[in-house]
C-alpha positions in Angstrom: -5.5 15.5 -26.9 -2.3 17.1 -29.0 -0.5 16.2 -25.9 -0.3 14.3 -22.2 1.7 15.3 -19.1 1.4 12.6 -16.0 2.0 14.4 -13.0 2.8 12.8 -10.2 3.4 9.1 -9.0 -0.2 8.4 -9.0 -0.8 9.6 -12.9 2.8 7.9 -13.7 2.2 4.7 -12.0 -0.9 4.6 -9.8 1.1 5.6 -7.0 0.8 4.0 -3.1 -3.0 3.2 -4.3 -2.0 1.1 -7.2 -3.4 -2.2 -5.7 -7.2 -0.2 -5.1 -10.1 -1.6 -6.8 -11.0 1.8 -7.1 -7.6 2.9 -9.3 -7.4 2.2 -13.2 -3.0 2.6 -13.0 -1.3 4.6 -14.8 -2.9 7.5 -17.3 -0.4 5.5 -20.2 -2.7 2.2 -19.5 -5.5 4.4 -20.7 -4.3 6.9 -23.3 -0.5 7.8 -25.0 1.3 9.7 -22.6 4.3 12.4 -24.3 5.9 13.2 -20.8 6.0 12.3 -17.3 6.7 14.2 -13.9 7.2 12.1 -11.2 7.1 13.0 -7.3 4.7 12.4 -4.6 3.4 15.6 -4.7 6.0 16.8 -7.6 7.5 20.2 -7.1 5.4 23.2 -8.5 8.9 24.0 -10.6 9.1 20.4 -11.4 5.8 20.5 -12.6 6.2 23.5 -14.6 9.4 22.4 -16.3 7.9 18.9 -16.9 5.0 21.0 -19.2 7.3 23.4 -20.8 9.6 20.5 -21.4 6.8 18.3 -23.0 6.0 21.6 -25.1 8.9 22.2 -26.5 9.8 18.8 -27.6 6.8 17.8 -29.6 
């Protein structure tokens, strides 16, 4: 991908299921992540800055 947005506590750090067999951790673990939007849900206008944010500075 030309570019990686983790939304949300669970795609930033695994979030309250971290310690699941079933969870990986955090998308960076797996591939290069350019921005991060935390929260737990984030915002809809956190969200949407966090992609237009990531846009604009890559």
């Amino acid at each position: 991908p030309k570019l990686v947005v983790a939304i949300g506590d669970c795609g930033h750090c695994g979030g309250v299921f971290k310690d699941s067999y079933a969870v990986i951790g955090a998308v960076s673990k797996v591939i290069p992540v350019n921005y991060i939007v935390k929260g737990c849900p984030p915002k809809p206008i956190d969200i949407l800055s966090g992609i237009l944010h990531a846009i604009t500075c890559s």
